[in-house]
C-alpha positions as CSV (number, residue, x, y, z in Angstrom):
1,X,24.3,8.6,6.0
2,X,23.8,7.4,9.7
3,X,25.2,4.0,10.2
4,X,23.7,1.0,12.7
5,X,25.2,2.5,16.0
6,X,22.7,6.1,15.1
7,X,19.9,3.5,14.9
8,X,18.4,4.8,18.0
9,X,18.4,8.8,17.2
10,X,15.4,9.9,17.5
11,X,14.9,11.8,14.4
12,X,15.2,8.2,12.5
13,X,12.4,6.9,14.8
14,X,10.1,10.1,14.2
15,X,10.5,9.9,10.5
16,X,10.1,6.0,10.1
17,X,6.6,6.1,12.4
18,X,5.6,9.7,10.6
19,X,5.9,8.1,7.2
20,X,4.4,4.6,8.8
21,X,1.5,6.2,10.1
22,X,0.7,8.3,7.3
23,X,0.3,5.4,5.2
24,X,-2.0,3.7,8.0
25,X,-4.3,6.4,8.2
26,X,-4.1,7.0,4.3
27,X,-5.6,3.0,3.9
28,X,-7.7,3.6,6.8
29,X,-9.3,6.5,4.9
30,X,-9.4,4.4,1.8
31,X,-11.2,1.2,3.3
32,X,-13.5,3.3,5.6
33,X,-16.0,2.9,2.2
34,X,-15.0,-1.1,1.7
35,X,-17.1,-1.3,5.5
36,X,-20.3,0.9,4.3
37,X,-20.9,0.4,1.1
38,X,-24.5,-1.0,2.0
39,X,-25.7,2.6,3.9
40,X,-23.7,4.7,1.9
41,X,-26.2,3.3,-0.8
42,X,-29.4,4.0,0.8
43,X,-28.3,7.2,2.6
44,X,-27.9,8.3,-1.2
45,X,-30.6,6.5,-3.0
46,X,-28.0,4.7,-5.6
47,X,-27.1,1.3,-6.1
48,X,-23.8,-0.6,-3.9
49,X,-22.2,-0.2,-7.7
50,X,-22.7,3.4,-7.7
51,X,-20.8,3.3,-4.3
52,X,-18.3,0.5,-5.9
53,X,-17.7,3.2,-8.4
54,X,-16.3,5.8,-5.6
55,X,-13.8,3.3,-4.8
56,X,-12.5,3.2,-8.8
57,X,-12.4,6.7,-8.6
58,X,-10.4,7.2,-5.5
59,X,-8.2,4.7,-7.5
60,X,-7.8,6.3,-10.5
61,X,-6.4,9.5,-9.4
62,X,-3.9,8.1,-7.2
63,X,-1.2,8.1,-9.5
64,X,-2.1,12.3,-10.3
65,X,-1.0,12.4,-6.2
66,X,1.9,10.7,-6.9
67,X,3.2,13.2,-9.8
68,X,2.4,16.1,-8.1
69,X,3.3,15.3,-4.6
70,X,6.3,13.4,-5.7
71,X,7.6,16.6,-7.8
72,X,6.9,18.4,-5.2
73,X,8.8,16.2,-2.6
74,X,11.8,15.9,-4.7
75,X,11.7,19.4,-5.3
76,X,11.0,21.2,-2.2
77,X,11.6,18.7,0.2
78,X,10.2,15.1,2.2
79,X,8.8,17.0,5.0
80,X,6.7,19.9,3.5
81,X,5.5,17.4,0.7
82,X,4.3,15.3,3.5
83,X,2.7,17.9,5.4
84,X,0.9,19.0,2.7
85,X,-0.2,15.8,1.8
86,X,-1.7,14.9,5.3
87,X,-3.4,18.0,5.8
88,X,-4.9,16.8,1.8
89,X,-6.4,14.0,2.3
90,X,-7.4,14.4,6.3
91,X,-9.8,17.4,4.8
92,X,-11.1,15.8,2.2
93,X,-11.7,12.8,4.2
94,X,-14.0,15.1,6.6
95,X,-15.8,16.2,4.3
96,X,-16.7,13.4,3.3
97,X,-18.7,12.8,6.5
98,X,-20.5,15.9,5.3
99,X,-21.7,15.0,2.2
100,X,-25.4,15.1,1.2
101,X,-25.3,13.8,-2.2
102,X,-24.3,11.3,-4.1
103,X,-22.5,13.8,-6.8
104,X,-21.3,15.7,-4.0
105,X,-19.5,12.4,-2.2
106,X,-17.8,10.8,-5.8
107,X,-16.2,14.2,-6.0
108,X,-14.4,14.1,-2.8
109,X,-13.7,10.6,-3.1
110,X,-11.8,11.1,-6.6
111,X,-9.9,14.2,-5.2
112,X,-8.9,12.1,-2.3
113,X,-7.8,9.4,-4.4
114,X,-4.9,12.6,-4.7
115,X,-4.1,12.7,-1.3
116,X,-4.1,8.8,-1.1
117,X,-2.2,8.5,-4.2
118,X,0.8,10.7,-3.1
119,X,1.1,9.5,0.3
120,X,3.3,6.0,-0.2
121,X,6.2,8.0,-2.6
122,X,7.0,10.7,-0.2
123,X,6.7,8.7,3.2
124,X,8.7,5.5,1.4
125,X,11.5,7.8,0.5
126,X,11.6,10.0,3.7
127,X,11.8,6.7,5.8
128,X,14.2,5.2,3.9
129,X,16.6,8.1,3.1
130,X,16.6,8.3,7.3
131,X,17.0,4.8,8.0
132,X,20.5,3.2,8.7
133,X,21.3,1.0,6.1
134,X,21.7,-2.4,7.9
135,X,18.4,-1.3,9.3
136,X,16.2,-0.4,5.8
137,X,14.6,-3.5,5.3
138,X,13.7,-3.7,8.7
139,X,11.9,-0.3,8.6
140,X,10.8,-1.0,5.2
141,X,8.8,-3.7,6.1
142,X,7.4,-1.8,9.2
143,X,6.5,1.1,6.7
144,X,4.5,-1.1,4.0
145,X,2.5,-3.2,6.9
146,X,1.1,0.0,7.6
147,X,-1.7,-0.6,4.9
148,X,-2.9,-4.0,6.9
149,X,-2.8,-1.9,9.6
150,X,-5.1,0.9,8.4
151,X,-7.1,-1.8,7.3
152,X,-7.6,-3.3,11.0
153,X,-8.5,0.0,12.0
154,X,-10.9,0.6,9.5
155,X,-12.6,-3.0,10.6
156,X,-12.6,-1.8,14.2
157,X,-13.9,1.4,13.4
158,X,-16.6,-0.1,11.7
159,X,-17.2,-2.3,14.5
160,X,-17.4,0.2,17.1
161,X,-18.1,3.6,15.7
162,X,-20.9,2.6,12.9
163,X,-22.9,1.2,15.1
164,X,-22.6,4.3,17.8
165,X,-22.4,7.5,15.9
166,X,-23.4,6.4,12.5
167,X,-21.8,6.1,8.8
168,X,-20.6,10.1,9.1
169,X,-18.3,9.3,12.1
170,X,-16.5,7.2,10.3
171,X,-15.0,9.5,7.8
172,X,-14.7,12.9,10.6
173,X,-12.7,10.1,12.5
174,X,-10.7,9.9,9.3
175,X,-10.2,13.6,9.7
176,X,-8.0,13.1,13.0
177,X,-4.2,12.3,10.5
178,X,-4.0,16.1,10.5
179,X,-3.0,16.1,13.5
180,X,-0.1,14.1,12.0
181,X,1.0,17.6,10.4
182,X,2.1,18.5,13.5
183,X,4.2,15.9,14.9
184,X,6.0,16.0,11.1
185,X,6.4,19.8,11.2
186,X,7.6,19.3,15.1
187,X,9.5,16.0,15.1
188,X,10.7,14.9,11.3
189,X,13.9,16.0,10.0
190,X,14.8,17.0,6.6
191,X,16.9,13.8,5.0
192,X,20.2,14.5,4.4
193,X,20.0,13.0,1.3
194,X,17.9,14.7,-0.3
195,X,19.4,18.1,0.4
196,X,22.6,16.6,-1.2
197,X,20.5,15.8,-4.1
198,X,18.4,18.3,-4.5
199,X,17.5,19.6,-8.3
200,X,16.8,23.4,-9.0
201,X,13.5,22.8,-11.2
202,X,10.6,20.3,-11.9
203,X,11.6,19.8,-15.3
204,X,15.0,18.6,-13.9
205,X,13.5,16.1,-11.9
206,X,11.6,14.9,-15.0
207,X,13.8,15.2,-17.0
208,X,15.6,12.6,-14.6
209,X,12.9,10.3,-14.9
210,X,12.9,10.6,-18.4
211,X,16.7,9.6,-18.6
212,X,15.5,6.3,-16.7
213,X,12.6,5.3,-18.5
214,X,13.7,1.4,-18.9
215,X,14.0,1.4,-14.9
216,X,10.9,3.4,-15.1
217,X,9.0,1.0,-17.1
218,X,10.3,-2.3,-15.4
219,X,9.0,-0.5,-11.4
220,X,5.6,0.0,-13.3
221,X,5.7,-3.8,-14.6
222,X,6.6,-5.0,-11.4
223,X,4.3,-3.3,-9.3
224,X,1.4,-4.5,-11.3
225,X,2.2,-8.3,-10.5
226,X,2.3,-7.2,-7.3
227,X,-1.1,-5.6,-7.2
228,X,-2.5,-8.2,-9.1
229,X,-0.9,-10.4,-6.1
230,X,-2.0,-8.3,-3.0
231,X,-5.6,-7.7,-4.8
232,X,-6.2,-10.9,-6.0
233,X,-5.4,-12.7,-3.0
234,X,-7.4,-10.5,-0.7
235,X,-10.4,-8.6,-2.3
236,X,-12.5,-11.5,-3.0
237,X,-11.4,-13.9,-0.5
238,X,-14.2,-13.2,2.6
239,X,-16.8,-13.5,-0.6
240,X,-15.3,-17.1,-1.7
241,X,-15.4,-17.9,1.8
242,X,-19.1,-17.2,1.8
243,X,-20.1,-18.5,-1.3
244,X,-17.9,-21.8,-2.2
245,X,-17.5,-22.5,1.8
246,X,-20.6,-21.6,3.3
247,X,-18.9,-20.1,5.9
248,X,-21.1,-17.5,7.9
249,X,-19.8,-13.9,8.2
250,X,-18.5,-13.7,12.0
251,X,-16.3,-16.8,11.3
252,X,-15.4,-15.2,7.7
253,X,-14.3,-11.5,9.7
254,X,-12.4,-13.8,12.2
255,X,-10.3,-15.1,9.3
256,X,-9.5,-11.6,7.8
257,X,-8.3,-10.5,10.9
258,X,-5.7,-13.6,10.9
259,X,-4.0,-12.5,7.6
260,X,-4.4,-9.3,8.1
261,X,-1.8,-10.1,11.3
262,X,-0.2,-12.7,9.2
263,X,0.4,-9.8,6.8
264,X,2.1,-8.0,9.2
265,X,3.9,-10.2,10.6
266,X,5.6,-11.1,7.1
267,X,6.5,-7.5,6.0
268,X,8.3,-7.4,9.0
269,X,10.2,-11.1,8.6
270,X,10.9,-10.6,5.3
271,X,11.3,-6.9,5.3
272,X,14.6,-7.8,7.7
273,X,15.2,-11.1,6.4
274,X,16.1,-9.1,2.6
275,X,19.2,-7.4,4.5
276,X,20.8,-10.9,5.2
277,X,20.0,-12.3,1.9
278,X,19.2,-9.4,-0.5
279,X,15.9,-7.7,-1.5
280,X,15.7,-10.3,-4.8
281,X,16.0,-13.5,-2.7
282,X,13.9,-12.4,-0.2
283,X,11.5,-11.5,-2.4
284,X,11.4,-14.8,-4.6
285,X,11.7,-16.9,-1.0
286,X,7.8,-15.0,-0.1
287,X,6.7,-15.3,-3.7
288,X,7.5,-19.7,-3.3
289,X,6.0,-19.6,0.3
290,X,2.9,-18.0,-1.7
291,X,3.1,-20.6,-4.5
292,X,3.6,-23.7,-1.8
293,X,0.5,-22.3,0.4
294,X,-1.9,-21.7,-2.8
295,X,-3.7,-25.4,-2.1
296,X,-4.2,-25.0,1.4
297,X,-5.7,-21.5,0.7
298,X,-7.4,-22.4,-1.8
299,X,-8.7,-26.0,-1.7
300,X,-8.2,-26.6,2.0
301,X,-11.2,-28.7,3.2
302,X,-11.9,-26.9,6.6
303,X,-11.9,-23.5,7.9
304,X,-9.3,-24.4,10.2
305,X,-7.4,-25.5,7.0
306,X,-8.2,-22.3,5.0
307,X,-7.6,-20.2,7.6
308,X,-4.2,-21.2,7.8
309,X,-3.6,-21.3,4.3
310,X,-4.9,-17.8,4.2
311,X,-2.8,-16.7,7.1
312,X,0.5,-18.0,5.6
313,X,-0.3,-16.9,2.0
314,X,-0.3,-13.3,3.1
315,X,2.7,-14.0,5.2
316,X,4.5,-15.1,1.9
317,X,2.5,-12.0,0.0
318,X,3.1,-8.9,2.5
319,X,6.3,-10.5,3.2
320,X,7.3,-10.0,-0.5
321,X,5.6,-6.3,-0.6
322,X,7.4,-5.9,2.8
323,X,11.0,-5.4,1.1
324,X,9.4,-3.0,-1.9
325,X,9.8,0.1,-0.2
326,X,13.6,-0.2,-0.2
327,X,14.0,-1.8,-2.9
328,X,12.2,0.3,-4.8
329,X,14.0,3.5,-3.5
330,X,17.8,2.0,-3.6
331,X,17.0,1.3,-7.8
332,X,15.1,4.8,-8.1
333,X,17.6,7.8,-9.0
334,X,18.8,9.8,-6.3
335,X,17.1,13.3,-7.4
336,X,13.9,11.8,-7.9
337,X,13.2,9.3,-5.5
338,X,9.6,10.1,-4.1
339,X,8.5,10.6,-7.6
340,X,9.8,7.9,-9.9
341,X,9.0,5.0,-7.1
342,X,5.4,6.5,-5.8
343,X,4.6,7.0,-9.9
344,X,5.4,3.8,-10.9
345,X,3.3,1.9,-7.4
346,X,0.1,4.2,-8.1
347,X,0.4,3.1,-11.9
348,X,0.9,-0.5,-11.0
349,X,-2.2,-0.3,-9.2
350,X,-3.8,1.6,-12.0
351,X,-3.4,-1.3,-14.3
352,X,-4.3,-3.8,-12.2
353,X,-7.6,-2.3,-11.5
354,X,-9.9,-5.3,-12.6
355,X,-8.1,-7.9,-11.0
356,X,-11.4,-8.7,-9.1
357,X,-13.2,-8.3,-12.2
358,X,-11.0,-11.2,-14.2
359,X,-11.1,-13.3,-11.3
360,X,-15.0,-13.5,-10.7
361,X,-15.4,-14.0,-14.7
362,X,-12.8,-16.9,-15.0
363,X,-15.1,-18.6,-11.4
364,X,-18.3,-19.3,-14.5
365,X,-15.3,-21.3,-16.1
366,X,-13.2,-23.1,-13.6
367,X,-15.1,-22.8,-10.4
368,X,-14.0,-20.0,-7.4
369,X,-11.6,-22.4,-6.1
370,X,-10.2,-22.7,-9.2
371,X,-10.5,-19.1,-10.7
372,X,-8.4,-17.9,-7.7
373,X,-5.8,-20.5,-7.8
374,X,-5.0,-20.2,-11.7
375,X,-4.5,-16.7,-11.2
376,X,-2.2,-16.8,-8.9
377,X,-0.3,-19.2,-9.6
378,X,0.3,-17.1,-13.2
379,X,0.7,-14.0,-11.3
380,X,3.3,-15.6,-8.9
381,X,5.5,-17.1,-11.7
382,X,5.3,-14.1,-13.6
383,X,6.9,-12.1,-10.1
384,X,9.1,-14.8,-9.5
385,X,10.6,-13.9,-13.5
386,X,10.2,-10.3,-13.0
387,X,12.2,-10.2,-9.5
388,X,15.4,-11.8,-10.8
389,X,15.8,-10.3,-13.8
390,X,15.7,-7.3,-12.4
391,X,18.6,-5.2,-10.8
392,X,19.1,-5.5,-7.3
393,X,21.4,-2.3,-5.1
394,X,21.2,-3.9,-1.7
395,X,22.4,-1.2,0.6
396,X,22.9,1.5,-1.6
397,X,24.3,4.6,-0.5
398,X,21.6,7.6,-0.6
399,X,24.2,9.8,-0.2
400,X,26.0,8.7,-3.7
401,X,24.3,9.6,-6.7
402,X,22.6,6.4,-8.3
């Protein structure tokens, strides 16, 4: 394994930004729908649920991407996997733009909730298993800001391309990762790791799984709270800003676009911060600055109040998702560590699907102030359990088997 004075190779740096912009243009596929649900609607005669539905469906299948292209990472490699994933969901994303009915686009969006689903499993372990050690949470937070980053794009795309080639652009822009293919194919080393590691079959690999399906089941648990943290603190946020604040849209964009930043700029804190202090305290140290800035984000009496508290909430909440990627692969077994991590994140997200639906029914009971704060503040306790009783491998060797 390269050690701190390799940190500027090249080959690290081409795997760490392949695998961080695949996951980029993975979420800015995904939220290119969030931004046109309205004409997506009329252009094909349904209702904004039937389009609402699309997203549930991209959803749903993501953790099918994650079985089959974490198997076939594990098994036949980090870069092919990746390739193939790319080239997967950059097609299916332009077609998309091609669609001309309603039946015709939910089919596409469920297949690409494939594509999407297999992306973060493959690129988490490829970046990590190339990263110097002292360097891993550094690049791991780099790697996960990558879905606030998509999401800005997405938000800018809709901002300049909508309104100047229309709601099809939008998705044939999304087409443009396979040019990613290349630079992978061209740039991207195979990990030495996973060569050393490397099983003979598929059932191997799950039969590996199956040997670790307590640290199997705790990954899914884990990853749950921490959709239900990401999801509930985000999704309905602009809307409560609307509704409970009054606050018009432009000034309500304005504040996404601050935690989306301060998102980033916590993966990255934290993500490097977890090397000095380990992934659990770094972890439970975002999780408190979360629980400390829920008033403020919540019940803060100004925008200029809110959008502070919203700006350091997401630092607290990105900067705890910020250390997942290596946390997650140092605890996942060596021979099947695309599959068992990506599995257990795209099943996480799975059951935390209706976060936004128990949020909006507990606002008829408690107010939206209220709904979101009582939530959280579960959600965050529970993570802050869940982190440190869990096992911790700060710096493990990928070489080793483990």
């Amino acid at each position: 394994m390269a050690d701190s004075s390799q940190l500027f190779r090249r080959e690290q740096w081409h795997a760490v930004f392949a695998s961080f912009l695949g996951w980029t243009l993975d979420a800015f596929d995904y939220f290119a729908v969030v931004f046109l649900v309205d004409r997506l609607a009329a252009q094909f005669g349904v209702t904004k649920s039937d389009i609402i539905l699309t997203l549930a469906a991209t959803l749903a299948m993501r953790p099918v991407g994650a079985l089959i292209f974490g198997l076939l990472a594990d098994r036949y490699g980090r870069r092919a996997a990746l390739i193939a994933n790319v080239l997967c969901y950059s097609l299916l994303e332009l077609l998309c733009g091609f669609s001309q009915s309603f039946t015709a686009f939910l089919i596409l969006r469920t297949l690409f909730g494939i594509g999407m689903g297999g992306e973060w499993g493959v690129g988490a372990s490829l970046a990590m298993e190339t990263a110097p050690r002292r360097w891993r949470g550094l690049f791991s937070g780099v790697l996960q800001c990558g879905y606030s980053v998509g999401y800005l794009l997405a938000a800018l795309a809709a901002q300049f391309i909508l309104p100047a080639w229309g709601w099809r652009a939008m998705f044939w822009a999304g087409g443009a990762p396979a040019l990613l293919a290349l630079y992978v194919r061209a740039r991207v080393p195979e990990p030495e790791a996973w060569k050393v590691h490397r099983m003979r079959s598929t059932g191997a690999i799950l039969k590996i799984v199956a040997q670790n399906w307590k640290s199997f089941l705790y990954l899914i648990f884990l990853m749950t709270l921490m959709m239900f943290l990401s999801h509930g603190t985000q999704d309905l946020y602009p809307d409560f800003l609307k509704s409970a604040h009054h606050i018009p849209g432009s000034q309500v964009s304005s504040v996404a676009v601050l935690y989306n930043l301060g998102a980033i700029l916590g993966a990255v804190i934290f993500g490097q911060l977890s090397e000095r202090i380990g992934r659990r305290k770094g972890m439970s140290g975002a999780l408190l600055l979360s629980l400390v800035m829920i008033p403020l984000w919540a019940f803060g009496s100004s925008i200029g109040a809110l959008a502070l508290g919203a700006f350091l909430m997401q630092v607290g909440v990105q900067g705890a998702w910020g250390i997942i990627p290596a946390h997650l692969n140092e605890l996942a077994p060596a021979s099947a560590r695309s599959l068992l991590p990506g599995l257990a994140y795209q099943l996480g997200i799975l059951i935390a699907a209706p976060t936004n639906t128990l949020e909006y029914a507990l606002r008829d009971r408690m107010g939206y102030a209220g709904a979101l704060a009582g939530f959280e503040v579960c959600v965050i306790i529970l993570g802050l359990i869940a982190v440190n009783v869990g096992q911790e491998r700060l710096g493990q060797d990928f070489m080793k088997a483990g």
